[in-house]
MMTF fields as JSON, N, C-alpha, C and O atoms, coordinates in Angstrom:
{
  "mmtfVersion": "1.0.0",
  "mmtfProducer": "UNKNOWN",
  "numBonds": 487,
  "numAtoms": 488,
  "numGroups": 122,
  "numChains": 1,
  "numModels": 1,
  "chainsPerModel": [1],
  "groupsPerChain": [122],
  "chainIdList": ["A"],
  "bondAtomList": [4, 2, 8, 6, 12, 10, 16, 14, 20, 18, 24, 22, 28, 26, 32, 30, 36, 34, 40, 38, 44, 42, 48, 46, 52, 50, 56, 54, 60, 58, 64, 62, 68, 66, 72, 70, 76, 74, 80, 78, 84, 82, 88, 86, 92, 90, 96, 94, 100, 98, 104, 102, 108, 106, 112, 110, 116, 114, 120, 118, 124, 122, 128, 126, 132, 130, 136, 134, 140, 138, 144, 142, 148, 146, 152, 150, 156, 154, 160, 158, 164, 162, 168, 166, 172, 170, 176, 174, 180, 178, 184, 182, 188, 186, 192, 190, 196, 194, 200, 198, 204, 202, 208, 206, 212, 210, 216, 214, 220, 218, 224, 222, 228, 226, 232, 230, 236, 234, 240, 238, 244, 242, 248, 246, 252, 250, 256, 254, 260, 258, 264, 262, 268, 266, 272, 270, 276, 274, 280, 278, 284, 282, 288, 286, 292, 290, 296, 294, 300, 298, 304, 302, 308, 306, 312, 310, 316, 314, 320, 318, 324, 322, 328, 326, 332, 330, 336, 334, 340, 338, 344, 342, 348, 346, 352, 350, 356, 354, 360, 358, 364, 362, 368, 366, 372, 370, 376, 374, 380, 378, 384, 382, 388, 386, 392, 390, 396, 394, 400, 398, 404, 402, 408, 406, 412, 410, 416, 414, 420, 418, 424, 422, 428, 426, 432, 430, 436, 434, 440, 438, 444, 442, 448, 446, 452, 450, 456, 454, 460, 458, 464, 462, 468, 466, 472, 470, 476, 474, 480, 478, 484, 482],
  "bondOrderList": [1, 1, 1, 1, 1, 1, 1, 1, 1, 1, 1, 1, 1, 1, 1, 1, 1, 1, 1, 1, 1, 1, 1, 1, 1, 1, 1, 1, 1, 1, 1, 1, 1, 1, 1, 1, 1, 1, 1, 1, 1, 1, 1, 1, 1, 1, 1, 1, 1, 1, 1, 1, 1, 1, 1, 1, 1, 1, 1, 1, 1, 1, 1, 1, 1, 1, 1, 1, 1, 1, 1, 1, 1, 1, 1, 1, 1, 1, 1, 1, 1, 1, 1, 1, 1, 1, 1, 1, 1, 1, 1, 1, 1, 1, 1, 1, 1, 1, 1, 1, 1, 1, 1, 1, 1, 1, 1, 1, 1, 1, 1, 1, 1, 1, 1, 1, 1, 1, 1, 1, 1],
  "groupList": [{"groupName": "UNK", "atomNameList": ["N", "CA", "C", "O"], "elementList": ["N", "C", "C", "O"], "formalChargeList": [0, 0, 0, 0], "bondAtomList": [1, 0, 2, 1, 3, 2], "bondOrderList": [1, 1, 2], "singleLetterCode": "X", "chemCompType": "L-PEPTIDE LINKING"}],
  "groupTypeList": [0, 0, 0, 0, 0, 0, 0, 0, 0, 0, 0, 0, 0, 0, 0, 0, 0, 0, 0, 0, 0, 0, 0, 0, 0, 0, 0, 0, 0, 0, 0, 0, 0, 0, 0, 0, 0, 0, 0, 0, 0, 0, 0, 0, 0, 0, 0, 0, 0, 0, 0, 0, 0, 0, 0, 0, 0, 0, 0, 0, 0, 0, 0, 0, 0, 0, 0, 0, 0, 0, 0, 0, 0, 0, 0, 0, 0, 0, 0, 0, 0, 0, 0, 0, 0, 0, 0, 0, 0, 0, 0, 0, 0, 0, 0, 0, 0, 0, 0, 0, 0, 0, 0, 0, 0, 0, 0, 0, 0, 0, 0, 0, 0, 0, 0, 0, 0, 0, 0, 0, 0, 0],
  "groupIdList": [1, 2, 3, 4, 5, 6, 7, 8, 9, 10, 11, 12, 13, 14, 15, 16, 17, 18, 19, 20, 21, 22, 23, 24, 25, 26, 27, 28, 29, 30, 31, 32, 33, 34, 35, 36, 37, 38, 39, 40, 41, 42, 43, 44, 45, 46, 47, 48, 49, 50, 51, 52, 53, 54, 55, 56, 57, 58, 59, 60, 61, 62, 63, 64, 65, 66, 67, 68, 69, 70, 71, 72, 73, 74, 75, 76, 77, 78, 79, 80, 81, 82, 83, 84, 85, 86, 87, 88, 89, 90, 91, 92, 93, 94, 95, 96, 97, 98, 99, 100, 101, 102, 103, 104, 105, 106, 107, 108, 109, 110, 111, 112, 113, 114, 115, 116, 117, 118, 119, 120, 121, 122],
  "secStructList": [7, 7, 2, 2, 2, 2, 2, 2, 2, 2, 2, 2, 2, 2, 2, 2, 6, 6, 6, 1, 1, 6, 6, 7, 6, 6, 7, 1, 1, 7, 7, 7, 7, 7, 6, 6, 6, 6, 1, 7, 2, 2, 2, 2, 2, 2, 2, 2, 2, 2, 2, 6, 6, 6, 7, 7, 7, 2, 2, 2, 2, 2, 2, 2, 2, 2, 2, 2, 2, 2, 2, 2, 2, 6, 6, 7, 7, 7, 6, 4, 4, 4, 6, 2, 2, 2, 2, 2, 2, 2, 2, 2, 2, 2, 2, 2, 2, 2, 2, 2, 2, 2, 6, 6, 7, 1, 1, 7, 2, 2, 2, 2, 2, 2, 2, 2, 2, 2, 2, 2, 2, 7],
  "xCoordList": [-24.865, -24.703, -25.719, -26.91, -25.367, -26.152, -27.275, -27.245, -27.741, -29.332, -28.263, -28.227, -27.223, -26.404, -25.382, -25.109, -24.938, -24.158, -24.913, -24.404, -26.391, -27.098, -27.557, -27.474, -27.993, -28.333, -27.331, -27.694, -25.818, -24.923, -24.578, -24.625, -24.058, -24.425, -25.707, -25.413, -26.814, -27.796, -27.899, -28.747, -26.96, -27.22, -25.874, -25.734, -24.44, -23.812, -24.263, -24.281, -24.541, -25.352, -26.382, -26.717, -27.11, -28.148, -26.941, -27.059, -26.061, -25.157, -24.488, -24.453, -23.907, -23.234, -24.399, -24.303, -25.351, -26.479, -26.97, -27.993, -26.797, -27.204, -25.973, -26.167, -24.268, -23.481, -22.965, -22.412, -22.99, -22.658, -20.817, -20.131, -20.281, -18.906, -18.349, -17.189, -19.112, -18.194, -17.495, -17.153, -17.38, -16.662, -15.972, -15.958, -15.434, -14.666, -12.865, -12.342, -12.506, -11.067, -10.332, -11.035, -9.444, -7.978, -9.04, -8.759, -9.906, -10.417, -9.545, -9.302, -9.067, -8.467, -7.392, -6.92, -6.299, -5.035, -4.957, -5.9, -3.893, -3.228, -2.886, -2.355, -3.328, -3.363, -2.236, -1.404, -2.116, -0.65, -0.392, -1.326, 1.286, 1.461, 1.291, 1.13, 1.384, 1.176, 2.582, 3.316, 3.044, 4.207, 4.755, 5.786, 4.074, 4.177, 4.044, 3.943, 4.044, 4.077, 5.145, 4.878, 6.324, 7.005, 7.558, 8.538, 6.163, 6.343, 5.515, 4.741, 5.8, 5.127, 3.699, 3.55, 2.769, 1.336, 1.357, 1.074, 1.725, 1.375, 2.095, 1.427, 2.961, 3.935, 2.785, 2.314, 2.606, 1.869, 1.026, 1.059, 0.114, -0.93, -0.082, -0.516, 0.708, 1.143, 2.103, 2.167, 3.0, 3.759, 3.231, 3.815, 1.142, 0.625, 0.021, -0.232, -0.072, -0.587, 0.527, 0.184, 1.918, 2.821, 2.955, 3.188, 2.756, 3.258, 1.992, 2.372, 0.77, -0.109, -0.699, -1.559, 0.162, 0.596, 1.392, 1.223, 2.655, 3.605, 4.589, 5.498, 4.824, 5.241, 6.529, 6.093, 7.857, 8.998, 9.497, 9.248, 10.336, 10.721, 12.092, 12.772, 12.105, 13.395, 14.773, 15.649, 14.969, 15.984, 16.307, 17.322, 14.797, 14.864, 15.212, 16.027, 14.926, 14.929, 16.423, 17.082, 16.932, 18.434, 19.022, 19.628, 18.871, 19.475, 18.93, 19.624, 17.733, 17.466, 18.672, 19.277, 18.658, 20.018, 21.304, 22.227, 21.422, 22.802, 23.109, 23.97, 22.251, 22.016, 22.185, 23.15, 21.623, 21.378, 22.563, 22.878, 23.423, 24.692, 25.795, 26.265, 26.039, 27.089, 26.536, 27.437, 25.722, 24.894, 25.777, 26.314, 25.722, 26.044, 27.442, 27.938, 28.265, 29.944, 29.968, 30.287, 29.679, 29.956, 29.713, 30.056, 29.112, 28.971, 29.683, 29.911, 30.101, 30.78, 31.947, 32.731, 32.267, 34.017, 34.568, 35.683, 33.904, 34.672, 35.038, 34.354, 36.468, 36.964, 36.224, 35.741, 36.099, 35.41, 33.914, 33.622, 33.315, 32.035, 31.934, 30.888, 33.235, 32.772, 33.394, 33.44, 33.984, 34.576, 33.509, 33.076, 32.945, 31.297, 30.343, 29.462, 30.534, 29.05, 29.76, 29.066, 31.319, 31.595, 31.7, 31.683, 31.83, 31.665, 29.858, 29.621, 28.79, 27.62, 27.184, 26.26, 27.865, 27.532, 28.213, 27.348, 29.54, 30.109, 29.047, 28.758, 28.572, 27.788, 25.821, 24.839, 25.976, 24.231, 24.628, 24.17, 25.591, 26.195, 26.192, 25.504, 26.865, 27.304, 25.957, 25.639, 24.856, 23.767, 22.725, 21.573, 22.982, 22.143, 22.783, 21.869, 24.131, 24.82, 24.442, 24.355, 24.096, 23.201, 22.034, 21.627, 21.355, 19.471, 19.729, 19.067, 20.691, 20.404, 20.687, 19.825, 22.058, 22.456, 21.213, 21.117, 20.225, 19.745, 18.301, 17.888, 17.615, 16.637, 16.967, 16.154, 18.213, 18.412, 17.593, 17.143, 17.429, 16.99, 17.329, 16.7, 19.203, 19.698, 19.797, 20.283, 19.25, 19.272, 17.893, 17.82, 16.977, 15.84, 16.207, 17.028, 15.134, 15.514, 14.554, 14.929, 13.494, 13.028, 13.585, 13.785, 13.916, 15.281, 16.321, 16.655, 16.653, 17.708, 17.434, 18.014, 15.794, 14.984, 14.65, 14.975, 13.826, 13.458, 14.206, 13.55, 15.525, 16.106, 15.526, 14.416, 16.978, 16.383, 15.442, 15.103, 14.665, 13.473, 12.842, 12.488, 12.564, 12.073, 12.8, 12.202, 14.205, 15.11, 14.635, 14.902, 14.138, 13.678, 12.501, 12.413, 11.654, 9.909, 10.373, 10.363, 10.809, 10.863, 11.658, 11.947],
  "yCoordList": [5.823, 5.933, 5.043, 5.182, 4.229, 3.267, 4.403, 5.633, 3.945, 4.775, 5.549, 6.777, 4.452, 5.107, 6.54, 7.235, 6.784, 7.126, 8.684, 9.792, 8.359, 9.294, 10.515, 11.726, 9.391, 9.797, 10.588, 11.352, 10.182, 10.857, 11.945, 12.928, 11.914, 13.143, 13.994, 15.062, 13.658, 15.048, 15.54, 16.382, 15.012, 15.574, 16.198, 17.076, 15.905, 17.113, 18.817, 20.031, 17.798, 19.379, 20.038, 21.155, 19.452, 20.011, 20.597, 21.741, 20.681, 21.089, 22.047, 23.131, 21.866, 23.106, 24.448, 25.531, 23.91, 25.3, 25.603, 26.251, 25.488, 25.454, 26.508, 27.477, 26.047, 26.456, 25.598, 26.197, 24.067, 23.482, 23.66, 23.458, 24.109, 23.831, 25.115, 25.25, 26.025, 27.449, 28.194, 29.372, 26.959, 27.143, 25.68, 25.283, 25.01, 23.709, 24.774, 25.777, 23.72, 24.099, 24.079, 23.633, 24.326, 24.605, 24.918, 24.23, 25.733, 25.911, 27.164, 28.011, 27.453, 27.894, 28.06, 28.957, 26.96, 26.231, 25.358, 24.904, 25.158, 24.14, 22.388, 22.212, 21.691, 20.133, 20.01, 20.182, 19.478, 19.108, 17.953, 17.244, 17.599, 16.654, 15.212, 15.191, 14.284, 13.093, 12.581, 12.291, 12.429, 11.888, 10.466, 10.021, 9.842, 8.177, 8.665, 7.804, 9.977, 10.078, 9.785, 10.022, 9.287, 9.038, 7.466, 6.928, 6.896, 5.289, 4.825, 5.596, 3.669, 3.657, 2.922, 2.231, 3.232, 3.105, 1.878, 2.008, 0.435, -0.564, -0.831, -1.628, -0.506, -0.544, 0.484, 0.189, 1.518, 2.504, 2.179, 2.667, 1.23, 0.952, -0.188, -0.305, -0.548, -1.326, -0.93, -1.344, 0.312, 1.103, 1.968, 2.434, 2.256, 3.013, 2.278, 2.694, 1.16, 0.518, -0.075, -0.205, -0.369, -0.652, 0.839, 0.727, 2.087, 2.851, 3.484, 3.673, 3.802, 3.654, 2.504, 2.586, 1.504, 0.377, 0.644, 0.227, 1.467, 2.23, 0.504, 0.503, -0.526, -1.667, -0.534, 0.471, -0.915, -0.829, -2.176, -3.345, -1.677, -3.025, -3.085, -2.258, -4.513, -4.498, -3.879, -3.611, -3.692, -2.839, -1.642, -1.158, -1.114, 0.419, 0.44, 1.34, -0.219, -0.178, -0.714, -0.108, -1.224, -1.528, -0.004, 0.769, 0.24, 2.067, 2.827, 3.844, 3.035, 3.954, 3.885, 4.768, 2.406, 2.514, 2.494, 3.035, 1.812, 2.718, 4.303, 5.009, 4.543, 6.434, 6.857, 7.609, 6.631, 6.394, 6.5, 7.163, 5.306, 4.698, 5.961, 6.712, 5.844, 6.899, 8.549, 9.306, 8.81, 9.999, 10.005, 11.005, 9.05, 8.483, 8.354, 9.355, 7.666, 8.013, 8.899, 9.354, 9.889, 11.147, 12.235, 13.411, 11.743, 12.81, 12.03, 12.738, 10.941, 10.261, 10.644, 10.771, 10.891, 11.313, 10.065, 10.224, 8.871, 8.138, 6.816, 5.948, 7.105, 5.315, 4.424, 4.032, 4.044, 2.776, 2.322, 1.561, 3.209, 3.351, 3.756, 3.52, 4.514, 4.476, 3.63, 3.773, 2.5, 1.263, 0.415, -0.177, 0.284, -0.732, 0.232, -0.304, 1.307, 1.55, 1.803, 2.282, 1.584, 0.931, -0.27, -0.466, -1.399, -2.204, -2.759, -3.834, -1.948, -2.222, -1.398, -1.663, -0.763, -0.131, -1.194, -1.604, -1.846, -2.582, -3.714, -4.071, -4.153, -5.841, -5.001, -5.559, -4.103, -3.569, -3.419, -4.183, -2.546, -2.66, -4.04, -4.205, -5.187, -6.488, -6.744, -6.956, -6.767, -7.404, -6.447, -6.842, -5.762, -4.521, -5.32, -5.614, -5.641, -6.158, -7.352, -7.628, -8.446, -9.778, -9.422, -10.557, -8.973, -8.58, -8.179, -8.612, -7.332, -6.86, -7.995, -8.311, -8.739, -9.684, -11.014, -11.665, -11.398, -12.238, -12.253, -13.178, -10.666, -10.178, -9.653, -8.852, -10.018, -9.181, -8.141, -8.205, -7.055, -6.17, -4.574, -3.53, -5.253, -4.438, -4.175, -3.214, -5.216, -5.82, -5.211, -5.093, -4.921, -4.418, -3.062, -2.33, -2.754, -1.713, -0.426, 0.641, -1.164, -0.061, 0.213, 1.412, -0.516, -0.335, 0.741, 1.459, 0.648, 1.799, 3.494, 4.506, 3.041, 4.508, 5.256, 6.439, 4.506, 4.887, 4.428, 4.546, 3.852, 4.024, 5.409, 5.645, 6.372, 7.404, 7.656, 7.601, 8.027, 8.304, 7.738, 8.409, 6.602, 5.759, 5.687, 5.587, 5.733, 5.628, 7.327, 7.531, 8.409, 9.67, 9.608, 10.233, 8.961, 8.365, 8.312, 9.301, 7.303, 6.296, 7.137, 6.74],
  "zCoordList": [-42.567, -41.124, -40.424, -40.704, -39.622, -38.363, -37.703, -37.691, -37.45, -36.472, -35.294, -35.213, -34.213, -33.305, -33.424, -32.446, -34.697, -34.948, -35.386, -35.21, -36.056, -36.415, -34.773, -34.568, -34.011, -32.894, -31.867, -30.973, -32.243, -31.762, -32.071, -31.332, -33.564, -34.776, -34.086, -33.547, -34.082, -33.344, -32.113, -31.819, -31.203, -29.663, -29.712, -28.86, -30.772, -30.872, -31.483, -31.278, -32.275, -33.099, -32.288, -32.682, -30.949, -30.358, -29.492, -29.932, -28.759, -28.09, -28.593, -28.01, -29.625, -30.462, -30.307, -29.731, -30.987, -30.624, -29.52, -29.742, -28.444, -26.799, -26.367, -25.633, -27.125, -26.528, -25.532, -24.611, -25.433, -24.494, -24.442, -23.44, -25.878, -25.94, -25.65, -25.26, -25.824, -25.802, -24.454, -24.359, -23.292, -22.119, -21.632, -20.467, -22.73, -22.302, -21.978, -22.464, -20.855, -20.575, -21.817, -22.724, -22.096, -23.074, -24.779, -25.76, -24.848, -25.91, -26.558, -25.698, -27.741, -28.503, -28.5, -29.198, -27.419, -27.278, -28.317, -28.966, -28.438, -29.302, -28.226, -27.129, -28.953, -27.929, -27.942, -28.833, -26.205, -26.032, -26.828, -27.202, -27.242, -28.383, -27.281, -26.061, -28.096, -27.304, -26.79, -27.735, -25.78, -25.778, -26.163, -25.658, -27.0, -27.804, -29.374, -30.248, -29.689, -30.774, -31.863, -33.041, -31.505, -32.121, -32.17, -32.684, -31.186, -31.309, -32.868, -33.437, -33.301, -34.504, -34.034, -33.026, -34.958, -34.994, -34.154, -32.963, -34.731, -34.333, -32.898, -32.239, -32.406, -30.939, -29.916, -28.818, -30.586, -29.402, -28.451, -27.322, -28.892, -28.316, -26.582, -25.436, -27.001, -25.999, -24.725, -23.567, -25.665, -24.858, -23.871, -22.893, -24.522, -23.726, -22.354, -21.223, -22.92, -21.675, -20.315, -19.14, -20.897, -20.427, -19.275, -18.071, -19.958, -19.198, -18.255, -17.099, -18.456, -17.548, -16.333, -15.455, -16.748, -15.341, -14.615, -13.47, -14.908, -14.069, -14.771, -13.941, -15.512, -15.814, -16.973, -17.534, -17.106, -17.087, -18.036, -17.743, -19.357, -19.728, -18.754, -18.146, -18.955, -18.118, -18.728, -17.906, -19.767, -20.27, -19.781, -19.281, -20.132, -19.375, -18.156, -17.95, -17.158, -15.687, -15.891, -15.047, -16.324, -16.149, -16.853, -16.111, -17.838, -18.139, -17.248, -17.277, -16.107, -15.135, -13.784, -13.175, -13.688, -12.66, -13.086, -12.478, -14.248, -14.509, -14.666, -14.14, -15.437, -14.825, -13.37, -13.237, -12.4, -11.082, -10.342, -9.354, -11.388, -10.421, -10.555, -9.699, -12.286, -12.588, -11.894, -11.531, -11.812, -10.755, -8.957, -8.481, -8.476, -7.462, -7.614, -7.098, -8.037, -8.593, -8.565, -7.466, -9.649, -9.489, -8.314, -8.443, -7.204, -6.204, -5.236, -4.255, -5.109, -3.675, -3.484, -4.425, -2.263, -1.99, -1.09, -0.595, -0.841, -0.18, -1.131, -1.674, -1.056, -1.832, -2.036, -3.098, -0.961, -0.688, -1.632, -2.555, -0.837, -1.47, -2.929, -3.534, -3.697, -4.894, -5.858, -7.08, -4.956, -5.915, -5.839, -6.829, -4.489, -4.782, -5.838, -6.51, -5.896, -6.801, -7.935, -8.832, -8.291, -9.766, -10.038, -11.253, -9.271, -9.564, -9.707, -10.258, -9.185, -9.129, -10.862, -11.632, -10.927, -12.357, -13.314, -14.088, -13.573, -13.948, -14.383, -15.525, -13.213, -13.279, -13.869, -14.358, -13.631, -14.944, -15.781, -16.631, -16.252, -17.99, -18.486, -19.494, -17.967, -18.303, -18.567, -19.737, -17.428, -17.552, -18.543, -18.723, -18.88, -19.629, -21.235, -22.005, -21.706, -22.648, -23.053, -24.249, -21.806, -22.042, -22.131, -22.378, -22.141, -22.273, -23.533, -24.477, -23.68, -25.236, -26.194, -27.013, -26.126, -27.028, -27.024, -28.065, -25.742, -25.506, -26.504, -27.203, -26.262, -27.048, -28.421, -28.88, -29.3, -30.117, -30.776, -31.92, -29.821, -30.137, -30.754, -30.923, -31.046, -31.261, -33.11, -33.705, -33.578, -34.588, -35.535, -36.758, -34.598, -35.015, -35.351, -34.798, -36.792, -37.454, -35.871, -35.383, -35.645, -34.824, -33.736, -33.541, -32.935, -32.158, -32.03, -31.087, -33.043, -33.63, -33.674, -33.281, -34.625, -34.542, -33.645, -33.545, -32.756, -31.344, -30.303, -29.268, -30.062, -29.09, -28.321, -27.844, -28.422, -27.386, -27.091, -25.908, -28.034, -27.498, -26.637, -25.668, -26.692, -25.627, -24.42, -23.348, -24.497, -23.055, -22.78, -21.596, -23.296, -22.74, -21.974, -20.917, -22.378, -22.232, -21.107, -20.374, -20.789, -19.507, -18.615, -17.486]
}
């Protein structure tokens, strides 16, 4: 052990005996799970930062409004308006279909795995 590491090592252990821990919040709870836990090791680190920017791949944000849209279809009662927001769902599918074919990312084995999940994340 480094001198730092030693020094860290003893101001826990001086704490443990003080009792500094025996009133931390959520103590003898179970930790909430991580919600990237089912990204793989090497992706996580990026997905976490992607999503604490509030930053969106563009895929996803194209499956949030198509969700959105068909949401919206389904509650409209006027003609009109729900032939523009099928045809506005129409032209994100198309373009949701080129992003995918463009990034072949459909091709990727991880892709496949974590689809949903990740379209849940988001």
């Amino acid at each position: 052990m480094d001198f730092f590491t030693q020094i860290a090592e003893e101001k826990i252990k001086q704490a443990i005996s003080k009792g500094d821990f025996e009133q931390l919040e959520g103590k003898g709870k179970p930790l909430q799970k991580d919600s990237l836990s089912f990204v793989p090791d090497d992706l996580r680190m990026s997905y976490r930062i992607m999503k604490n920017s509030g930053y969106l791949p563009e895929e996803i944000v194209l499956q949030k409004e198509i969700i959105s849209l068909r949401e919206m279809i389904n509650l409209c009662q006027q003609s009109a308006e729900k032939k523009e927001l099928e045809r506005k769902l129409t032209e994100k599918q198309l373009k949701f279909q080129m992003l995918m074919e463009k990034r072949q990312l459909r091709k990727s084995s991880a892709y496949g795995k974590y689809q949903h999940k990740l379209n849940r994340l988001f």
